[in-house]
N, C-alpha and C positions, 0 to 999 in steps of 0.2 A: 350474591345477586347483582352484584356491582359490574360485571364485565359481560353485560348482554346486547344484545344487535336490537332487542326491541325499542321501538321509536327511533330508529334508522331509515328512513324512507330515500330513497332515491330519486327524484323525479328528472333527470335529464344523464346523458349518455358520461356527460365531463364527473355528474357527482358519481356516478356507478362504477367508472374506472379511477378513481382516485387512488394517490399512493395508500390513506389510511381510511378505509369504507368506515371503518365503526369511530364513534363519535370521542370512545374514549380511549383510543389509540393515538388520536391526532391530539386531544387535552395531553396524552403523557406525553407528545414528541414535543409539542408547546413549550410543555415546563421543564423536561428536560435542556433544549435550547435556552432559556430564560436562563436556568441555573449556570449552564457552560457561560455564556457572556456578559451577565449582570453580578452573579455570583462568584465565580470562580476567579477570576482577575483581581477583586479586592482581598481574597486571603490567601494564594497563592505564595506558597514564597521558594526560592532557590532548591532547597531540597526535593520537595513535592514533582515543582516542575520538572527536573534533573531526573526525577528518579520513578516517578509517573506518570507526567503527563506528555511532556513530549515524546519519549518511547510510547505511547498511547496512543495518541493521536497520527505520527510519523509512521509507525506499524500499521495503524487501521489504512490508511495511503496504501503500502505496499500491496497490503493483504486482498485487500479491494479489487486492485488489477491483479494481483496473480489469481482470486477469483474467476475473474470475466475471463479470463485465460482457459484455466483447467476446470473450476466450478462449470462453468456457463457453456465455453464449448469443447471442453473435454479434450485441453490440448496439453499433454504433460511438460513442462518448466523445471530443471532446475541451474537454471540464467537468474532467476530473480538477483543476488547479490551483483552478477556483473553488471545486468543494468540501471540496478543502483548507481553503481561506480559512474557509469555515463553520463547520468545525471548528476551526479556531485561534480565532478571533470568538468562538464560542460557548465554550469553553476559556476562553478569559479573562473572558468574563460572569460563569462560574460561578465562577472563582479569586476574583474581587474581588468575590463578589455583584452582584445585579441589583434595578431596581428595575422592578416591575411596576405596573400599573394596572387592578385590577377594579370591576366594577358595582354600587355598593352597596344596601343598599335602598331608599334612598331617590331611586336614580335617578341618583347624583352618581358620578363616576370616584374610586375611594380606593386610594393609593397603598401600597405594602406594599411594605416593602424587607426581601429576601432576605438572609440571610448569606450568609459563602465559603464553596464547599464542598469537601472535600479532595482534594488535586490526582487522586487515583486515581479517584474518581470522578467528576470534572469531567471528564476525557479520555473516562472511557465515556457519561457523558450526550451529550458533544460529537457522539461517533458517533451516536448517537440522533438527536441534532436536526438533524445531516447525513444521515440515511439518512430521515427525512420530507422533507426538503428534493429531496432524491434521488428519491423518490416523484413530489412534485411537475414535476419537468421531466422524469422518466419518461413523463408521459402522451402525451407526443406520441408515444414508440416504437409507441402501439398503432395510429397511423393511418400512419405513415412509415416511411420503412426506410434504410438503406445512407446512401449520401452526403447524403441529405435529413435525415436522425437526426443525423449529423455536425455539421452545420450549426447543428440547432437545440441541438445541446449547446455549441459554439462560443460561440455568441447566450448560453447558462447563464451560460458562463464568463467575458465580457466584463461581462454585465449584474449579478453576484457582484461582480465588481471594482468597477463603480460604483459599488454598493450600498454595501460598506463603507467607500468614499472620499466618501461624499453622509452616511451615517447616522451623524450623531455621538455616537448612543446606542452605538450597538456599541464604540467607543474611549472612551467615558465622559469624552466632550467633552472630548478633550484637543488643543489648539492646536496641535498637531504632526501629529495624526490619527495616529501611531503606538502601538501598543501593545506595553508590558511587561512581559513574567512576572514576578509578584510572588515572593520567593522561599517555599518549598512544600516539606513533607516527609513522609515517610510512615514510621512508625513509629520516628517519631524520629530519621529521616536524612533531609538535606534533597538534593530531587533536580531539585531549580530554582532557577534565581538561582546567583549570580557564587560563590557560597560552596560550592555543591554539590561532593559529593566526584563524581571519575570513575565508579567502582565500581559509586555507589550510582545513579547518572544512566544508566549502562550497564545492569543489572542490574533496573532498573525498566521500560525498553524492551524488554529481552530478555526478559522478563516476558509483556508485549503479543505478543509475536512468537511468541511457541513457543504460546499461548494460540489468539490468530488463525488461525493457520497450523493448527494441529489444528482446529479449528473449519471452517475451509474445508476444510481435506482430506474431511471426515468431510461435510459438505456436499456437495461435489461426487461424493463416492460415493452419496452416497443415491440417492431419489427426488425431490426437489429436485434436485437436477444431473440426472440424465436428462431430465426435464423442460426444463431449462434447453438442455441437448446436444441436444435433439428438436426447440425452435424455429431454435437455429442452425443444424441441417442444413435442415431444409424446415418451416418454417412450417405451410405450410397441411396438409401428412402428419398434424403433429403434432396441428393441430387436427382433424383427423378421426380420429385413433387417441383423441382424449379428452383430448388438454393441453390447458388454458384458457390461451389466449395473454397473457389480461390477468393473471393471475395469476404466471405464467412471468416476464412481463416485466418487471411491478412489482417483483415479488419478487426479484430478480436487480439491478434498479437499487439497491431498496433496501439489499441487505447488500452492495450493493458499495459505495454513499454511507458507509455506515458503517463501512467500515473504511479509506476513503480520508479520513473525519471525525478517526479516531483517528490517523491517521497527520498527517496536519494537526497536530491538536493537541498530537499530543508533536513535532513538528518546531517549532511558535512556542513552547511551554511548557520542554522541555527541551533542544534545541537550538541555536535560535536566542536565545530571552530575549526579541528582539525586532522587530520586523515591523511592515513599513509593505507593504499589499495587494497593490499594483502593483507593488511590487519582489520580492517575496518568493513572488507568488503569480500569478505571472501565465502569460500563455501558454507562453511557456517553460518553465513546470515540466507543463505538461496533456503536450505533444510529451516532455517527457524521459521521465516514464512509461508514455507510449506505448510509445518507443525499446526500454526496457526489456524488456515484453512480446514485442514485435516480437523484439526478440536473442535472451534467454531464451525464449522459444517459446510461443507463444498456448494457451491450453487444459491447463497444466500449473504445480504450483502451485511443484515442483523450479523452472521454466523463471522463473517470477516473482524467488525465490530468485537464479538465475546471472546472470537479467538486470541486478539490483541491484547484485548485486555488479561485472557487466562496469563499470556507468557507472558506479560510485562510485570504481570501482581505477582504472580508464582516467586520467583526468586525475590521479591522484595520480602514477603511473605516469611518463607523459609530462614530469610537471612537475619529477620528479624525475631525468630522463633528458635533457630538453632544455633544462633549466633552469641545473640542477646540478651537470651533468656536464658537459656541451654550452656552456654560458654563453649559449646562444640568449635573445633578448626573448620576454620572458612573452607579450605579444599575440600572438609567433608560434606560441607551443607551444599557444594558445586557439583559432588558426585552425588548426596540425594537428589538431588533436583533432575537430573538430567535421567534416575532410575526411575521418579518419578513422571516425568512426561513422555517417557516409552513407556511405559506399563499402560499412562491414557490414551495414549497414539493406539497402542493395542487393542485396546479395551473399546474404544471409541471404532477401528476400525469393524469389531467384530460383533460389538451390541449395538452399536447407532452410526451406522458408518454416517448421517449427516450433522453428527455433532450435536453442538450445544443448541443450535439454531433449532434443531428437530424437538430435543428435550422441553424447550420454550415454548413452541408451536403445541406439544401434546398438555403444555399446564394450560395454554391458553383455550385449548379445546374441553379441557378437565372445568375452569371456571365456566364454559356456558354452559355446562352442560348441569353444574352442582346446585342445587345437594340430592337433583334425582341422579337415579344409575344410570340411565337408558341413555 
């Protein structure tokens, strides 16, 4: 009897559309939040964060926008890993400065080098310059569609990788082609490089997350997400009801680029440290956040959220069970895992195609309705 809408009254338009209508929706997102930033920071240590929470939080980023993408307006991706990369790339231009070349007057190219700019806002410009980027191989969506879109975001994602394994300006001509987070601190704590406390590396991501995450929520409620929900049901409906597709469409690649840029960027900047393209960024991570959406359920931003977390827990999970316990070889507990999240990709496709998201939504409809049947 705990999870009921009785003594819910709404009395003006702002409380009736609110993110969380029922009283004890918005108590759990309270204490949830409480625990992430009061709680989690003092017991937090190296392993946890290394091995759950930033894959956690960094994940929920990507998953998010490639949501608002394919969830929300039903535009198929698989680019997510390239423009990762763009955002990690551009993230480290900006940490270590850049050097530019404009037009002078006198006609001659003059060189102008940039300083560093502070890791906080280096990760938000990254999104920026991922979500133009994003723009630009958006434009085919307006002539293509379905598995043709696929393709050409594939073609994004291989020709991304090239790109920063050809351009030695993006790694600042370093002979390894790999690049380093320089270490980086924000208000006096540093939350990059080997020195970084947990806490503060933690706390600076979760930061991003709770920010993003309100941000698409409040997006996909609006009129922008309708819009967006109007092409992926019927296209052409929507263009005769008055949605401009090219706008819909653009608009959706690009605030998805841009939060798949920032997630990027805090994954090579505070995560990893350091990143070589094709290892770090390559086709395998576009399918893992796909995976993600797919389990956690299309079209829901909870489902982004659980999806993260399935494949981030999943392998720690296993490796601790068949590893640990079990004494089983590592490689084998890497091919169970991988038999295991086809089977749910399956299974998910063909009994809940909206995932974990939908399975949530029918218990939370099971509590108001218990302990009668009806």
């Amino acid at each position: 009897m705990f999870y009921r809408e009785a003594g819910d009254f709404s009395t003006t338009y702002s409380e009736d559309s609110q993110t969380f209508p029922i009283k004890f929706d918005r108590v759990r997102y309270y204490v949830v939040l409480a625990v992430a930033f009061l709680v989690v920071p003092f017991i937090v240590n190296d392993y946890w964060l290394n091995a759950v929470l930033l894959p956690f939080l960094i994940y929920a980023i990507a998953a998010i926008g490639l949501n608002i993408l394919t969830g929300y307006c039903g535009q198929v991706s698989l680019g997510t890993g390239g423009f990762m990369a763009v955002g990690a790339y551009a993230c480290y231009k900006f940490m270590t400065g850049m050097d530019i070349y404009l037009m002078g007057a006198d006609g001659e190219w003059v060189r102008y080098a940039l300083p560093p700019i502070n890791i906080f806002f280096s990760v938000i410009l990254a999104g920026f310059v991922t979500a133009f980027v994003g723009l630009l191989f958006g434009l085919p969506s307006l002539r293509i569609k379905g598995f043709y879109l696929a393709v050409a975001t594939l073609a994004a994602q291989f020709f991304l990788v090239w790109l920063f394994n050809k351009w030695s300006w993006t790694y600042n001509y370093s002979a390894s082609g790999q690049i380093n987070a320089p270490t980086r601190g924000v208000l006096g704590y540093e939350v990059t490089g080997p020195t970084a406390e947990p806490w503060a590396a933690y706390l600076f991501c979760l930061i991003f997350v709770v920010v993003l995450a309100w941000i698409a929520r409040n997006l996909t409620r609006g009129s922008m997400g309708r819009r967006w929900m109007a092409i992926r049901d019927m296209d052409i409906a929507a263009e005769i009801i008055g949605v401009n597709p090219l706008g819909a469409k653009l608009s959706a690649f690009g605030v998805s680029s841009f939060f798949v840029g920032v997630s990027g960027a805090l994954f090579f900047a505070v995560y990893l440290g350091a990143v070589e393209v094709g290892e770090a960024f390559g086709i395998q991570k576009s399918f893992l956040v796909l995976f993600m959406i797919i389990i956690g359920g299309l079209g829901s931003i909870f489902g982004s959220f659980a999806g993260a977390a399935f494949m981030v827990l999943l392998p720690v999970l296993l490796k601790n069970i068949l590893v640990g316990t079990l004494g089983w070889p590592t490689d084998l507990a890497a091919h169970i895992e991988f038999i295991i999240v086809g089977a749910l990709i399956v299974i998910f496709l063909i009994a809940e195609p909206h995932g974990l998201a939908q399975l949530w939504r029918i218990a939370k409809e099971k509590l108001r309705l218990w302990p009668f049947p009806y």
